[in-house]
C-alpha positions in Angstrom: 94.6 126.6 94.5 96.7 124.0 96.5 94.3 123.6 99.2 90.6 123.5 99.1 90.1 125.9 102.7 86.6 125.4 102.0 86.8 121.8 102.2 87.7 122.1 106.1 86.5 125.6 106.9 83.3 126.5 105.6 81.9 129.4 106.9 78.3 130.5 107.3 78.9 134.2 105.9 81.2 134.7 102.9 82.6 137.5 104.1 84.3 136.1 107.1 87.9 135.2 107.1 89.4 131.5 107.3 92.4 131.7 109.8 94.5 128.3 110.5 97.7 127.7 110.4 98.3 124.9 107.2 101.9 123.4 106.5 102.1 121.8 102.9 105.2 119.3 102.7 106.7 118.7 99.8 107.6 114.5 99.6 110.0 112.7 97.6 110.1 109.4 96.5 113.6 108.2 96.7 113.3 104.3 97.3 111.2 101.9 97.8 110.8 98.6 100.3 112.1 95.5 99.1 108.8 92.5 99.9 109.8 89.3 100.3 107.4 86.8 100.7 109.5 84.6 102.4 110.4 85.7 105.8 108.3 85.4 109.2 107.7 89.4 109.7 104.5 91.2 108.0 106.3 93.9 106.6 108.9 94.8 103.8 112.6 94.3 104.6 113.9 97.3 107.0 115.7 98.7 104.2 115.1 100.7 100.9 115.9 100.0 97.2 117.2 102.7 95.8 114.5 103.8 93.0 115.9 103.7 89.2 114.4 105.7 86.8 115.3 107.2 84.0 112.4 110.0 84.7 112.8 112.9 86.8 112.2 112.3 90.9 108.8 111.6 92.2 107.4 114.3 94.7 104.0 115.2 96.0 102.4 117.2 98.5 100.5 116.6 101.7 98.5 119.3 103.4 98.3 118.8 107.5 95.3 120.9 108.6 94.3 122.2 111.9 97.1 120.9 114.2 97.0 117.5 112.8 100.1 115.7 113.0 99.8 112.6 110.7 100.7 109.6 112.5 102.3 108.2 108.8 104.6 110.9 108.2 108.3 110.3 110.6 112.0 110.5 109.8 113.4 106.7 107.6 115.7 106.6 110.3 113.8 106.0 113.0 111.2 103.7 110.7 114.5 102.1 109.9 115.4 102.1 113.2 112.1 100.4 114.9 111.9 97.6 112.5 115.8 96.7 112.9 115.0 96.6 116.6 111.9 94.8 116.9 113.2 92.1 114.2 116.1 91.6 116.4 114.2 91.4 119.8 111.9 88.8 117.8 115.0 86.8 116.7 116.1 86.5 120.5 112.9 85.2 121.7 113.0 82.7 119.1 110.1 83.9 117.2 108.0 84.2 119.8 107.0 88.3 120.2 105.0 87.8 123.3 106.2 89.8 126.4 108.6 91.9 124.6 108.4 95.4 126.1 107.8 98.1 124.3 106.8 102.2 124.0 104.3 103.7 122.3 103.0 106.6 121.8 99.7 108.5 121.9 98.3 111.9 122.6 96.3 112.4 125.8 92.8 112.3 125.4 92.2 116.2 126.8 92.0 118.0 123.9 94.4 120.6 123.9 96.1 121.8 120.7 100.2 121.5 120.2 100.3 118.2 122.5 102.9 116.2 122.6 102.8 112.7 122.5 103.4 110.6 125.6 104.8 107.3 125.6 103.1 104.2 127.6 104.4 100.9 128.3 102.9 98.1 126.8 103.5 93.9 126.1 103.5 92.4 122.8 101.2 89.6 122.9 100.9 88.3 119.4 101.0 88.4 115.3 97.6 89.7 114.5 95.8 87.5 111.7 94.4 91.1 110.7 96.5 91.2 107.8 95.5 87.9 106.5 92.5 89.0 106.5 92.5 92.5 105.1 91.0 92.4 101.6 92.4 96.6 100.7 95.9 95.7 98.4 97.7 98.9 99.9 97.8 97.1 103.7 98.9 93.7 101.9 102.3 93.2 102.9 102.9 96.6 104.7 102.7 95.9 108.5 100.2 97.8 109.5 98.8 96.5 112.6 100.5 93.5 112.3 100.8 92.9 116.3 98.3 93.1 119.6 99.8 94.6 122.6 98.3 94.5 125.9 99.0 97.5 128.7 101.3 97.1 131.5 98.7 99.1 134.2 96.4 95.7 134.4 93.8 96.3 132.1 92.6 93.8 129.9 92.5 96.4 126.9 94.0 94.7 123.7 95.5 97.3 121.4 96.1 96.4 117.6 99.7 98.2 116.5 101.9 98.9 113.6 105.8 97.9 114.0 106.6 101.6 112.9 104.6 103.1 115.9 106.4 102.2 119.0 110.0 101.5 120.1 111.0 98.1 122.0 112.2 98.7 125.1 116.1 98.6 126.3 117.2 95.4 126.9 114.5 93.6 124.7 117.0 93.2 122.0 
């Protein structure tokens, strides 16, 4: 009994079968983010400590139901990979993140199954103050939404993102 189908299929006659497709991945813990309270970015240092225990590994599973792709499940290189390039484009602009280009990503709004996400382009405006304000412990520290971007076709739309979800543009950094 892994995963509860009844949880996310329930069925108005018993008889009838539950068919979806259901990927379980199997994580491991191999390292953690070093915090430091003493630098200018929201998030833990782009790098991981290596984790030291004298117990076996620490692994877990995540079920993705019904075609979901889970927005906080990507490769550490490219997390890596983001963070090292945003710090750096922040470090060039003196601290200052506004007008940095960048990509990011979204699925269209049109409801088909299996799409892909499209990039858009988009302007760093600011730090958001969210975080500061954000009372739950597992945000603390983390990043998340820890910038407001504007879009590049005019509108006056302010999005709230995550340093991990988009990539700065060439020549930002």
């Amino acid at each position: 009994y892994r995963f509860p189908y009844e949880v996310y299929f329930r069925s108005r006659d018993r008889n009838e079968r539950c068919s979806s497709v259901v990927v379980i991945l199997t994580l491991e813990v191999t390292g953690i983010p070093e915090i430091s309270h003493e630098r200018w970015f929201p998030w833990p240092k782009p790098y991981f400590v290596d984790r030291q225990t004298r117990s076996s590994g620490f692994t877990f599973e995540v079920p993705i139901f019904e075609n979901d792709c889970p927005s906080y499940i990507f490769p550490e290189s490219l997390y890596l990979w983001r963070l090292e390039s945003l710090e750096e484009a922040i470090e060039r602009h003196e601290y200052d993140p506004r007008g940095i280009p960048i990509l990011t990503y979204f699925t269209p709004e049109e409801g088909q199954e299996d799409v892909q996400y499209e990039g858009y382009n988009a302007k760093l405006l600011a730090k958001s103050r969210k975080e500061d304000r954000t009372h739950d412990i597992h945000f603390k520290g983390a990043g998340y939404e820890s910038f407001e971007a504007e879009w590049d076709d005019g509108s006056d739309e302010i999005i709230p993102v995550s340093p991990w979800e988009f990539d700065v543009q060439n020549g930002a950094y």
